[in-house]
C-alpha positions as a Python dict, from the first residue, in 0.01 Angstrom:
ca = {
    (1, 'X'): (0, 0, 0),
    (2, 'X'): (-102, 178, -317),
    (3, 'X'): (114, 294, -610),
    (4, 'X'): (358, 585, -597),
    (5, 'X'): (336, 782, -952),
    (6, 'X'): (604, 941, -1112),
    (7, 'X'): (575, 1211, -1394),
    (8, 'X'): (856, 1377, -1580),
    (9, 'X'): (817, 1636, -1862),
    (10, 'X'): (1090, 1833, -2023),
    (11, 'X'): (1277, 1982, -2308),
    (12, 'X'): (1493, 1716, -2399),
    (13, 'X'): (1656, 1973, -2710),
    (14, 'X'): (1564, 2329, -2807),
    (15, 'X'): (1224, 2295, -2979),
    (16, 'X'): (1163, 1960, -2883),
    (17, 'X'): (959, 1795, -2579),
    (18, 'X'): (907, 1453, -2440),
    (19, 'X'): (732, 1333, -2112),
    (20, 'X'): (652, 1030, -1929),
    (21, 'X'): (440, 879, -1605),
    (22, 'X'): (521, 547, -1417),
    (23, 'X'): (345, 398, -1142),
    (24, 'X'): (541, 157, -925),
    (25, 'X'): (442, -106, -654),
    (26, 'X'): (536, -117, -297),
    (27, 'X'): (856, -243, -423),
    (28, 'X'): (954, 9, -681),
    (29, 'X'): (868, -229, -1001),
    (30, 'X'): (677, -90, -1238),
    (31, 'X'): (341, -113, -1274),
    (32, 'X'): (260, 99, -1585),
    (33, 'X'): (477, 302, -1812),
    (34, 'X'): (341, 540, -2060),
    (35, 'X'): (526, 799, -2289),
    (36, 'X'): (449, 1072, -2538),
    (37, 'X'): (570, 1107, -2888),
    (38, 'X'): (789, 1366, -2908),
    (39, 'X'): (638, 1723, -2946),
    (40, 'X'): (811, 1944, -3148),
    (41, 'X'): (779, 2311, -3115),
    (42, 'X'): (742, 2569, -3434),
    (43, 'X'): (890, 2899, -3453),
    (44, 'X'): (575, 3048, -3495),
    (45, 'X'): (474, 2891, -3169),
    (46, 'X'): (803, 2990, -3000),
    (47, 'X'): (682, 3359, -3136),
    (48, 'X'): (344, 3339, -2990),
    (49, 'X'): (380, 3173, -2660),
    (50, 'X'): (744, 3276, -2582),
    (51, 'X'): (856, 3191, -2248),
    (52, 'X'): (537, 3017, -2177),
    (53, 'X'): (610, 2763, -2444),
    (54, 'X'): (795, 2564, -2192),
    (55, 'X'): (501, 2565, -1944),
    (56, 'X'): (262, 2556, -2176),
    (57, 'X'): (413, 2240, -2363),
    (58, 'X'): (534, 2042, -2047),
    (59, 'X'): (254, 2086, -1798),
    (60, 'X'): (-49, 2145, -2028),
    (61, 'X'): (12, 1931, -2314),
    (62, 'X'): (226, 1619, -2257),
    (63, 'X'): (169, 1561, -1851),
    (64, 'X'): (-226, 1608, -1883),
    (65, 'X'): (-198, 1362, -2190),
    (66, 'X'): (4, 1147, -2006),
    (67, 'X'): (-187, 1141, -1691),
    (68, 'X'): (-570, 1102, -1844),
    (69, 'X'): (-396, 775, -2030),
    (70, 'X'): (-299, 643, -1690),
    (71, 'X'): (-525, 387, -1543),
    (72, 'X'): (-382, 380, -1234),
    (73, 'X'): (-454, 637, -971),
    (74, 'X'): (-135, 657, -726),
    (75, 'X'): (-170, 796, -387),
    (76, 'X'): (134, 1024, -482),
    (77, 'X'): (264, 1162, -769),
    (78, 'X'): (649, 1280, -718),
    (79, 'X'): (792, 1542, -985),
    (80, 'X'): (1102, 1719, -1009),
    (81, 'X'): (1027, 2027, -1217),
    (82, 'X'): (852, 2301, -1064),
    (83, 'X'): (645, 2370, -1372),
    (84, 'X'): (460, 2005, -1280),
    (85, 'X'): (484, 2070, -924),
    (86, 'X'): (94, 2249, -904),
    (87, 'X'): (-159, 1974, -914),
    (88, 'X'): (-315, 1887, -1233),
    (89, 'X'): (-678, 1803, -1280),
    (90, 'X'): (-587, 1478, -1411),
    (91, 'X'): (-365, 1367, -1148),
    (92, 'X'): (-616, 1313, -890),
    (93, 'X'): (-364, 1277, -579),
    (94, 'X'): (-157, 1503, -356),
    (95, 'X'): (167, 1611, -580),
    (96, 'X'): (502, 1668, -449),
    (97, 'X'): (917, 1758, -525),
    (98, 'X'): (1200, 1531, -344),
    (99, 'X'): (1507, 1683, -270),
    (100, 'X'): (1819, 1532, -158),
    (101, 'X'): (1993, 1662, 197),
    (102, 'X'): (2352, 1642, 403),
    (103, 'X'): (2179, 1641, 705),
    (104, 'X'): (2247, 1374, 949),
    (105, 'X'): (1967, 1122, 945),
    (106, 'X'): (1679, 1197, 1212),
    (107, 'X'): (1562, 980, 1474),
    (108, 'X'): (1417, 721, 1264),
    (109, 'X'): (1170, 638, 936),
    (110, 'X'): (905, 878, 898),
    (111, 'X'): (1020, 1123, 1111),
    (112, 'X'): (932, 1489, 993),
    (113, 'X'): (1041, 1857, 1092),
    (114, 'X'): (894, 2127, 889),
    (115, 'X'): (1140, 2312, 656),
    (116, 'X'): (956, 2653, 619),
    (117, 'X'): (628, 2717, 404),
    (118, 'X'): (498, 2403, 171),
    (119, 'X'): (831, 2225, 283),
    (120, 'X'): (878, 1928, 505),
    (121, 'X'): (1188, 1717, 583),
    (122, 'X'): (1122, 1359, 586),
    (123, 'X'): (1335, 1065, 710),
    (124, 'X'): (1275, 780, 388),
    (125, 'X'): (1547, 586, 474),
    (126, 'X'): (1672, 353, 815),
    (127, 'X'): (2043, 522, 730),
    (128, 'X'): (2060, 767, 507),
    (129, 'X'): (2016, 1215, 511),
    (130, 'X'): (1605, 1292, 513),
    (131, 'X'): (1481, 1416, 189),
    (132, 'X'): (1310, 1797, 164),
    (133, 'X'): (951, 1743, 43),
    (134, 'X'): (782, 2047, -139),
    (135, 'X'): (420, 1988, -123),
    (136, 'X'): (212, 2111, -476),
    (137, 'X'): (-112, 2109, -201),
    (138, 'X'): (-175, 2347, 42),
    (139, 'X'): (-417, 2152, 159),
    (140, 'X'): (-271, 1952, 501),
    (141, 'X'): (-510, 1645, 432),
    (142, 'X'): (-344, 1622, 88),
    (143, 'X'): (11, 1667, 219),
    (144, 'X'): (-33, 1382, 518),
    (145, 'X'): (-176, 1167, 239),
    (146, 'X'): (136, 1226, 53),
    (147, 'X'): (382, 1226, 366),
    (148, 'X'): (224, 898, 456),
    (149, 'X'): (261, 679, 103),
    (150, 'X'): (616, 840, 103),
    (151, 'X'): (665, 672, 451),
    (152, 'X'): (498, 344, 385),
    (153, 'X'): (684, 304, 50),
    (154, 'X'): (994, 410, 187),
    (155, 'X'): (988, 81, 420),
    (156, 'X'): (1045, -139, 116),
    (157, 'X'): (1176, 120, -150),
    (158, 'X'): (1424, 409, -225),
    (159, 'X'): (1157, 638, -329),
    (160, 'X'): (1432, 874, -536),
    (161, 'X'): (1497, 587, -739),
    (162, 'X'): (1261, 575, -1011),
    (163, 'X'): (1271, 888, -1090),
    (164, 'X'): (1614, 800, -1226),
    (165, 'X'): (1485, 532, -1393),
    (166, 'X'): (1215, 740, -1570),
    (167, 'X'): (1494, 948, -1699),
    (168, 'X'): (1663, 693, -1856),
    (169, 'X'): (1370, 551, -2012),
    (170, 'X'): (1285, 895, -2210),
    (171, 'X'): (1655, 872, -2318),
    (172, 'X'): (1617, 565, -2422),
    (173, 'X'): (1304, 649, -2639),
    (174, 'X'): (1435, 962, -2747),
    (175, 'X'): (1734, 711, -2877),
    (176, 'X'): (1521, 473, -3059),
    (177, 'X'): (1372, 758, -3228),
    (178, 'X'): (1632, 909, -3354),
    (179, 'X'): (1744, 577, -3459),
    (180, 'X'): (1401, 509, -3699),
}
């Protein structure tokens, strides 16, 4: 199984941004981490790009960065902000949102039922509600790809998970850096 990718850009306080990627193996351990410095915005760039700062920051500046550093090529890249949800150049791989659901579990891992345009439910888990996947392709070669790495990683990870963990980790930079 290849590597699932996970990106995360965002305004962590007004004015300033941080991002990071992670790829994980089949078992959700990390295979490589990489972070940006913290990008701070000026007013004069607040002035000129307004409310496309935010776009223009997250998507164009730190998650291209990060993802042209990354030497690993995952089959999937999951996101949870809509501004990184549209495939990147750089990212090479079908891109998608996960979304958490109080449905009662489907029939059994892997099992799908659309959920309306670009939207699929998906069963991850043997136990557990099926997540509502939000494909960034429109392409359906790139959204199988992506359905299928979600299933096959699924059968030995909670695929939600290091997302979480990704979080935490730009906390804990932003911490150190406002420690130094």
């Amino acid at each position: 199984m290849g590597a699932i990718g996970y990106l995360t850009a965002a305004e962590v306080e007004p004015s300033l941004f941080l991002g990071a990627a992670m790829t994980t193996d089949s078992f959700g351990l990390p295979v490589e981490f990489r972070y940006t410095e913290p990008v701070r915005a000026t007013p004069l760039q607040r002035i000129l790009y307004g409310s496309a700062l935010h776009r223009y920051l997250c998507r164009e500046v730190i998650a291209t960065t990060l993802l042209e550093a990354m030497e690993m090529h995952p089959e999937v890249w999951v996101v949870q902000d809509e501004t990184l949800l549209e495939p990147l150049e750089a990212m090479r791989s079908p891109v998608v949102m996960l979304f958490r659901t109080e449905m009662a579990p489907m029939s059994d891992l892997g099992a799908t039922m659309s959920a309306g345009d670009g939207e699929m439910l998906v069963q991850l888990s043997l136990a557990g509600a099926p997540l509502r996947v939000r494909f960034g392709n429109s392409e359906p070669a790139q959204q199988r790809q992506a359905l299928q790495a979600l299933i096959v990683a699924a059968r030995s990870m909670e695929v939600l998970e290091p997302l979480t963990r990704l979080h935490q980790a730009i906390q804990a930079v932003r911490e150190e850096l406002e420690a130094a």
